[in-house]
C-alpha positions in Angstrom: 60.8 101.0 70.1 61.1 99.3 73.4 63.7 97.1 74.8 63.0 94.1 75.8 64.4 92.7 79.3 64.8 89.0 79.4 66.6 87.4 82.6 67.4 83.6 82.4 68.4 81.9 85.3 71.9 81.5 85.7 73.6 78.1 87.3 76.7 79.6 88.9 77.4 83.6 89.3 80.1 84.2 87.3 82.4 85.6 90.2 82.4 82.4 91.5 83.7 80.6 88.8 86.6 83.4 88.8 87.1 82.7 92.3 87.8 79.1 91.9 90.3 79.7 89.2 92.1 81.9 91.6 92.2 78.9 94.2 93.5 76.5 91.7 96.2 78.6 90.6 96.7 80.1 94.3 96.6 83.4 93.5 96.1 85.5 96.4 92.1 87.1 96.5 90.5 89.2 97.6 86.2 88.6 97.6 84.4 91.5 100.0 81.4 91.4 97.6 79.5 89.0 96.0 79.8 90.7 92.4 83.8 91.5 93.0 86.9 89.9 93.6 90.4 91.3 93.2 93.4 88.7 92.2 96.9 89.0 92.3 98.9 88.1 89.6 102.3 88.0 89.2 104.2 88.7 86.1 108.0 89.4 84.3 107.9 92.8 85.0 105.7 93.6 88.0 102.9 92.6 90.0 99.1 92.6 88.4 96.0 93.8 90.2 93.2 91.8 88.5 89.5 92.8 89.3 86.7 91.2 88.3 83.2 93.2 88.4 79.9 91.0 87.5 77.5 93.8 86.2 74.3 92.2 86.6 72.0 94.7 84.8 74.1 94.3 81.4 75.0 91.0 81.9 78.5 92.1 81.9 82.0 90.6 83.5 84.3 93.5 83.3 88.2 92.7 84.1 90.5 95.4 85.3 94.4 94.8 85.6 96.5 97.6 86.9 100.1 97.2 88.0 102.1 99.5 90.4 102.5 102.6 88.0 102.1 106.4 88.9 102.2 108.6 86.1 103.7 112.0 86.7 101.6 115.0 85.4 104.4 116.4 83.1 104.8 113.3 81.4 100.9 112.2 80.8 100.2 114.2 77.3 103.1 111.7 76.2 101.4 109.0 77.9 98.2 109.2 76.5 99.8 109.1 73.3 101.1 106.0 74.1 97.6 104.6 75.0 96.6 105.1 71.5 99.0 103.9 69.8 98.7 100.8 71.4 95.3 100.8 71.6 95.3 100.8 67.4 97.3 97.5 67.9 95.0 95.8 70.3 92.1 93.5 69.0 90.4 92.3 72.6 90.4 94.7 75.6 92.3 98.1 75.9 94.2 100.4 78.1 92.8 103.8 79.6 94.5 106.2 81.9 93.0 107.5 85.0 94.1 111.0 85.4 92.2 111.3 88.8 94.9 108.6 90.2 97.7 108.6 87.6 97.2 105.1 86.6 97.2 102.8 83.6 95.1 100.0 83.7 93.9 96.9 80.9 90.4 96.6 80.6 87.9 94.7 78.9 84.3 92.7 79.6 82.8 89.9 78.5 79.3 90.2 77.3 77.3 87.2 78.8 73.4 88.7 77.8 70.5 86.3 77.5 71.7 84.1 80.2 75.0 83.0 78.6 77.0 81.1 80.9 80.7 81.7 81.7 83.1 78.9 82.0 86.7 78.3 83.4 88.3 78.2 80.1 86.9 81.9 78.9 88.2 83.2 82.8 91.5 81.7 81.8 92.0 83.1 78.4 90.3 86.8 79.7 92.7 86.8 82.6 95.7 85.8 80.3 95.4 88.3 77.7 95.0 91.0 80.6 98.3 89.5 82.0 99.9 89.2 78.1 99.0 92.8 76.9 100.4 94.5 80.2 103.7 92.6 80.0 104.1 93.2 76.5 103.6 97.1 76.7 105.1 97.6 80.3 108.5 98.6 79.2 107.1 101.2 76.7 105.3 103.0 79.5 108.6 102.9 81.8 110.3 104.5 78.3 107.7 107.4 78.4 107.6 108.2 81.8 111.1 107.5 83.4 113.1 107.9 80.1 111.1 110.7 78.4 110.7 108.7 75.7 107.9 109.6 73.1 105.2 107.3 72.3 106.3 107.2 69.6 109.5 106.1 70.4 108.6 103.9 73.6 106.5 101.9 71.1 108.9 101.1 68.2 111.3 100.2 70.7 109.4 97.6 72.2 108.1 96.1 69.1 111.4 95.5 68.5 111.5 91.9 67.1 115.3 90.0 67.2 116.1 87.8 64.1 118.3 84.8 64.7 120.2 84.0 67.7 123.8 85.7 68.7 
């Protein structure tokens, strides 16, 4: 069987488009490279590092956010843990740890083969859920790695939902 390769022309390279949605919203950019640009984003909790990487040959935008996090080594069994069980909860992206550097980071990519064009709105929601899924699992990693807090435990206690108002 062979695989076809089929390039259509595309009106705008996608890491432009992310580029203008940075300058609209003023977050401060980074662009070195025509296929990268690195956004700042900030959040409740922290600050978010936001790259976005046009893969050309798979036809591939792949978003990274990472936030200022170092995990020590004796508490990254416990963290990886973590990443899974979060991971089971996640429908759109996911979370990895980089031993190498002790960092968590969100990613995902958006598959744009056959000459599918990107648009502001899909930059937007890509960008937000980053933003939404670190905020909303931040604390459990603080639990694990500062409190010695199990996944286990770091997770139930952030999925926590109040009832009612006090």
């Amino acid at each position: 069987m062979s695989i076809l390769q089929f390039e259509a022309p595309r009106t705008e390279h996608p890491v432009d488009i992310i580029e203008r949605l940075a300058a609209h919203n003023q977050w401060p950019f980074d662009r070195d490279e025509e296929d990268e640009i690195s956004i700042s984003v900030a959040g409740s909790w922290t600050d978010y590092n936001i790259a976005f990487t046009w893969l050309s040959e798979l036809e591939a935008l792949h978003v990274a956010c990472a936030f200022d996090f170092k995990a020590p080594s004796v508490r990254r069994i416990e963290l990886v843990s973590l990443i899974s069980l979060i991971n089971e909860q996640l429908w759109i992206g996911h979370f990895d740890f980089w031993p190498n550097d002790g960092v968590v980071m969100f990613r995902h990519s958006l598959l744009l083969a056959g000459g599918a064009e990107l648009n502001g709105q899909q930059c937007q929601t890509v960008l937000t859920s980053a933003v939404r899924a670190c905020e909303r699992y931040y604390q459990a990693f603080q639990f694990v790695v500062w409190a010695g807090k199990t996944g286990r435990e770091a997770i139930d206690t952030v999925m926590l939902e109040t009832k009612g108002e006090a």
